[in-house]
C-alpha positions in Angstrom: 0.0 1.8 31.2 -3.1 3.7 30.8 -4.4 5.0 27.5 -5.1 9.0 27.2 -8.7 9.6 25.4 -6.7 10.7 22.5 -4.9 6.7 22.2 -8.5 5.1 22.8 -9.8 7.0 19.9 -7.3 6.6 17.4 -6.9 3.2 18.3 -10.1 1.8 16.2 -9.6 4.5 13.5 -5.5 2.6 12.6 -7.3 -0.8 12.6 -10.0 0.4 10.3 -7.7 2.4 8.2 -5.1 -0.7 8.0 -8.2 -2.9 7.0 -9.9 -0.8 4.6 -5.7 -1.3 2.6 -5.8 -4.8 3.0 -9.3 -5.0 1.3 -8.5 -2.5 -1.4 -4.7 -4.9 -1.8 -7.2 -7.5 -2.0 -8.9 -6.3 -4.8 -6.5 -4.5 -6.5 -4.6 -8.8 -6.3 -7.9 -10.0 -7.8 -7.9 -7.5 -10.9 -3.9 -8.3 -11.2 -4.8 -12.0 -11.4 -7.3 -11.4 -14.1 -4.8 -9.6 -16.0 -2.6 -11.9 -16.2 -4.9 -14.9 -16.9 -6.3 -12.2 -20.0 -2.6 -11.9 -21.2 -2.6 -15.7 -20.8 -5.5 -16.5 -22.9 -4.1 -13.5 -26.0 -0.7 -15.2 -25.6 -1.8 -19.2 -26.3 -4.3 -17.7 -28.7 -2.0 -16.3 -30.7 0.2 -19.5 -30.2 -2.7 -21.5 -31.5 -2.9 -19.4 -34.5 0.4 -19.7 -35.5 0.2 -23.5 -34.9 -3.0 -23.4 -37.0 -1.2 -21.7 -39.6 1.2 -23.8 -40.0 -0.7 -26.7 -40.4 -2.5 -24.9 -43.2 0.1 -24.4 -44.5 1.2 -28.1 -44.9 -2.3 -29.4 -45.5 -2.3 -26.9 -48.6 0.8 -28.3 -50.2 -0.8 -31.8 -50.2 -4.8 -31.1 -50.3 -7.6 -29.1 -51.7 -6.5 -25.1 -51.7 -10.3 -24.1 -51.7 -10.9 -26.7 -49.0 -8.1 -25.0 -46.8 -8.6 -21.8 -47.4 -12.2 -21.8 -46.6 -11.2 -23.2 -43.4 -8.4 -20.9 -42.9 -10.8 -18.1 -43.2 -13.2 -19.1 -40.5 -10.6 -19.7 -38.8 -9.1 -16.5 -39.0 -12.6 -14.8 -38.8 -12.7 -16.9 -35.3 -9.5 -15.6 -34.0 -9.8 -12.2 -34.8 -13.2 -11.8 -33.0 -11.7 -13.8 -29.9 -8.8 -11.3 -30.1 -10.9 -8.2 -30.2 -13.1 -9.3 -27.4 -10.0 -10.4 -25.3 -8.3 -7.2 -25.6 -11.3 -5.6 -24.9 -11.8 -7.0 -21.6 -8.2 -6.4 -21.2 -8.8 -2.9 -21.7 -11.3 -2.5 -19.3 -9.1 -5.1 -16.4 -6.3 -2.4 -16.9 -8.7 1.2 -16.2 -10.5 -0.8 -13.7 -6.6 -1.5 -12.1 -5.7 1.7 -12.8 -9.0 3.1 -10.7 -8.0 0.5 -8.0 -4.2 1.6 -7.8 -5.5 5.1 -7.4 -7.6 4.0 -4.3 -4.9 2.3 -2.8 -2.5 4.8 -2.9 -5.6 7.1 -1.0 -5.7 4.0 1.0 -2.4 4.1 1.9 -1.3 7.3 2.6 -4.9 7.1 5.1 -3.3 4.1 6.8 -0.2 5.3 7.3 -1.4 8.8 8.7 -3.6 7.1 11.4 -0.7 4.9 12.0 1.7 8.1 12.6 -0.7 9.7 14.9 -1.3 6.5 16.8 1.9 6.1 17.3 2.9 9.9 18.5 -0.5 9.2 20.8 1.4 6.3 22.4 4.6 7.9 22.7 2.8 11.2 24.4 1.2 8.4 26.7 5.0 6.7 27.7 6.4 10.4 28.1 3.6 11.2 30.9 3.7 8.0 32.7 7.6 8.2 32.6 7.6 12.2 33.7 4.9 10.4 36.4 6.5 8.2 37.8 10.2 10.1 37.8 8.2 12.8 39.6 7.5 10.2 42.2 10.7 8.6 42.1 11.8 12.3 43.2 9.2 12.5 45.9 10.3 9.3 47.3 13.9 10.2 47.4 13.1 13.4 49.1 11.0 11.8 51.6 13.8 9.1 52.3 16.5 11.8 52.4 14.2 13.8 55.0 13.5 10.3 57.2 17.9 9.4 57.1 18.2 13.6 58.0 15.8 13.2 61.2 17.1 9.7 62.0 21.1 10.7 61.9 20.5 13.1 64.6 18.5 10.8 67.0 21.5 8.3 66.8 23.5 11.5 68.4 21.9 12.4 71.4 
Protein backbone atom coordinates (compact mmCIF):
# COMPACT_ATOMS: atom_id res chain seq x y z
CA UNK A 1 0.00 0.00 0.00
CA UNK A 2 1.43 3.35 -0.81
CA UNK A 3 1.83 6.16 1.76
CA UNK A 4 0.10 9.66 0.86
CA UNK A 5 2.79 12.72 1.68
CA UNK A 6 0.56 13.41 4.50
CA UNK A 7 1.32 9.46 6.21
CA UNK A 8 5.24 9.99 5.28
CA UNK A 9 5.20 13.11 7.31
CA UNK A 10 3.53 12.27 10.24
CA UNK A 11 5.09 9.12 10.41
CA UNK A 12 8.56 10.46 12.04
CA UNK A 13 6.66 13.16 14.02
CA UNK A 14 4.45 9.79 16.16
CA UNK A 15 7.87 8.16 16.71
CA UNK A 16 9.43 11.28 18.00
CA UNK A 17 6.41 12.24 19.98
CA UNK A 18 6.04 8.53 21.50
CA UNK A 19 9.92 8.86 22.36
CA UNK A 20 10.12 12.19 23.68
CA UNK A 21 7.02 10.17 26.61
CA UNK A 22 9.07 7.36 27.08
CA UNK A 23 12.13 9.68 28.02
CA UNK A 24 10.06 12.05 30.16
CA UNK A 25 8.41 8.33 31.88
CA UNK A 26 11.94 7.65 32.25
CA UNK A 27 12.73 10.48 34.25
CA UNK A 28 9.72 11.11 35.88
CA UNK A 29 10.59 6.73 37.18
CA UNK A 30 14.03 8.03 38.26
CA UNK A 31 12.65 11.02 40.52
CA UNK A 32 9.85 8.34 41.76
CA UNK A 33 12.80 6.05 42.80
CA UNK A 34 14.51 8.69 44.69
CA UNK A 35 11.51 9.41 46.48
CA UNK A 36 10.95 6.48 47.74
CA UNK A 37 14.63 5.66 48.70
CA UNK A 38 14.24 9.49 50.69
CA UNK A 39 11.14 8.15 52.42
CA UNK A 40 13.28 5.08 53.01
CA UNK A 41 16.17 6.71 54.61
CA UNK A 42 13.40 9.28 57.10
CA UNK A 43 11.58 6.03 57.89
CA UNK A 44 14.79 3.77 59.33
CA UNK A 45 15.99 7.02 60.63
CA UNK A 46 13.35 7.54 62.65
CA UNK A 47 13.40 3.72 63.49
CA UNK A 48 16.91 4.22 64.66
CA UNK A 49 15.96 6.89 66.88
CA UNK A 50 13.39 5.19 68.56
CA UNK A 51 15.78 2.16 68.97
CA UNK A 52 18.34 4.66 70.28
CA UNK A 53 15.98 5.82 72.67
CA UNK A 54 15.26 3.15 74.08
CA UNK A 55 18.51 2.00 74.81
CA UNK A 56 18.93 5.27 76.58
CA UNK A 57 16.58 4.76 78.24
CA UNK A 58 17.83 1.37 79.81
CA UNK A 59 21.39 2.44 79.94
CA UNK A 60 20.09 5.36 82.26
CA UNK A 61 18.35 3.20 84.75
CA UNK A 62 21.74 1.34 85.34
CA UNK A 63 24.56 4.04 84.43
CA UNK A 64 25.72 7.58 84.63
CA UNK A 65 22.51 10.03 83.87
CA UNK A 66 25.05 12.91 82.77
CA UNK A 67 26.95 10.34 80.76
CA UNK A 68 23.66 9.44 78.82
CA UNK A 69 22.25 12.39 78.50
CA UNK A 70 25.19 14.08 76.98
CA UNK A 71 25.15 11.33 74.56
CA UNK A 72 21.48 11.40 74.05
CA UNK A 73 21.84 14.97 73.09
CA UNK A 74 24.37 14.66 70.37
CA UNK A 75 22.47 12.20 69.42
CA UNK A 76 19.47 13.94 69.12
CA UNK A 77 21.32 17.09 67.71
CA UNK A 78 22.53 14.40 64.97
CA UNK A 79 19.10 13.21 64.08
CA UNK A 80 17.43 16.28 63.83
CA UNK A 81 19.98 17.80 61.41
CA UNK A 82 19.80 14.48 59.24
CA UNK A 83 16.01 14.88 59.39
CA UNK A 84 15.94 18.46 58.27
CA UNK A 85 18.33 17.91 55.45
CA UNK A 86 16.38 14.63 54.37
CA UNK A 87 13.13 16.25 54.22
CA UNK A 88 14.70 18.92 52.57
CA UNK A 89 15.85 17.06 49.70
CA UNK A 90 12.52 15.40 49.85
CA UNK A 91 11.00 18.59 49.33
CA UNK A 92 12.78 19.52 46.38
CA UNK A 93 12.42 15.34 44.80
CA UNK A 94 8.53 16.05 45.16
CA UNK A 95 8.46 19.94 43.04
CA UNK A 96 10.98 18.51 40.90
CA UNK A 97 8.18 15.33 40.39
CA UNK A 98 5.64 17.64 40.38
CA UNK A 99 7.49 19.80 37.33
CA UNK A 100 8.12 16.35 35.61
CA UNK A 101 4.34 14.98 35.98
CA UNK A 102 3.37 18.30 34.44
CA UNK A 103 5.71 17.57 31.39
CA UNK A 104 4.40 14.31 30.89
CA UNK A 105 1.06 14.99 30.85
CA UNK A 106 2.21 17.79 27.87
CA UNK A 107 3.96 14.80 26.74
CA UNK A 108 1.25 12.81 26.58
CA UNK A 109 -1.50 14.54 25.30
CA UNK A 110 1.43 15.43 22.25
CA UNK A 111 1.90 11.74 21.76
CA UNK A 112 -1.37 10.79 21.62
CA UNK A 113 -2.41 13.73 19.09
CA UNK A 114 0.29 12.65 16.61
CA UNK A 115 -0.85 9.17 17.15
CA UNK A 116 -4.64 10.18 16.22
CA UNK A 117 -3.62 11.94 13.21
CA UNK A 118 -1.33 9.17 12.04
CA UNK A 119 -3.75 6.99 12.34
CA UNK A 120 -6.73 8.95 10.46
CA UNK A 121 -3.63 9.54 7.80
CA UNK A 122 -3.51 5.71 7.41
CA UNK A 123 -7.15 5.13 7.36
CA UNK A 124 -7.53 8.11 4.58
CA UNK A 125 -4.66 6.03 2.82
CA UNK A 126 -6.85 2.36 3.03
CA UNK A 127 -10.12 4.27 2.02
CA UNK A 128 -8.37 5.44 -1.41
CA UNK A 129 -6.62 2.33 -2.26
CA UNK A 130 -9.96 0.45 -1.43
CA UNK A 131 -12.23 3.17 -3.50
CA UNK A 132 -9.05 2.42 -6.16
CA UNK A 133 -9.13 -0.68 -6.50
CA UNK A 134 -13.21 -1.20 -6.27
CA UNK A 135 -13.24 1.37 -9.10
CA UNK A 136 -11.20 -1.08 -10.99
CA UNK A 137 -12.85 -4.07 -9.84
CA UNK A 138 -16.01 -2.10 -11.58
CA UNK A 139 -13.95 -1.48 -14.78
CA UNK A 140 -13.04 -5.02 -15.04
CA UNK A 141 -16.50 -6.30 -14.61
CA UNK A 142 -17.76 -3.86 -17.22
CA UNK A 143 -15.20 -4.82 -19.56
CA UNK A 144 -15.89 -8.65 -18.95
CA UNK A 145 -19.66 -8.09 -19.22
CA UNK A 146 -19.07 -6.15 -22.63
CA UNK A 147 -16.50 -9.17 -23.93
CA UNK A 148 -19.59 -12.23 -22.76
CA UNK A 149 -22.25 -9.40 -24.57
CA UNK A 150 -20.10 -9.49 -27.98
CA UNK A 151 -19.13 -13.17 -27.55
CA UNK A 152 -22.98 -14.51 -26.90
CA UNK A 153 -23.96 -13.20 -30.25
CA UNK A 154 -21.02 -14.75 -32.31
CA UNK A 155 -22.05 -18.28 -30.82
CA UNK A 156 -25.58 -17.36 -32.79
CA UNK A 157 -24.82 -16.75 -36.14
Amino acid sequence: MSKSAKTTALDPVARATSMAFEAELMQLRRIAAREAQLRLSLETLDRRASERFLETVDKAQTGDLKFADGQDRAWRDWISVRRGNLQAELALVLAEKSDRMAALTRSLGRKDIAGRMLADARSEDRRKVLARDLANLQELAVLLKAQQARAVPRKLH
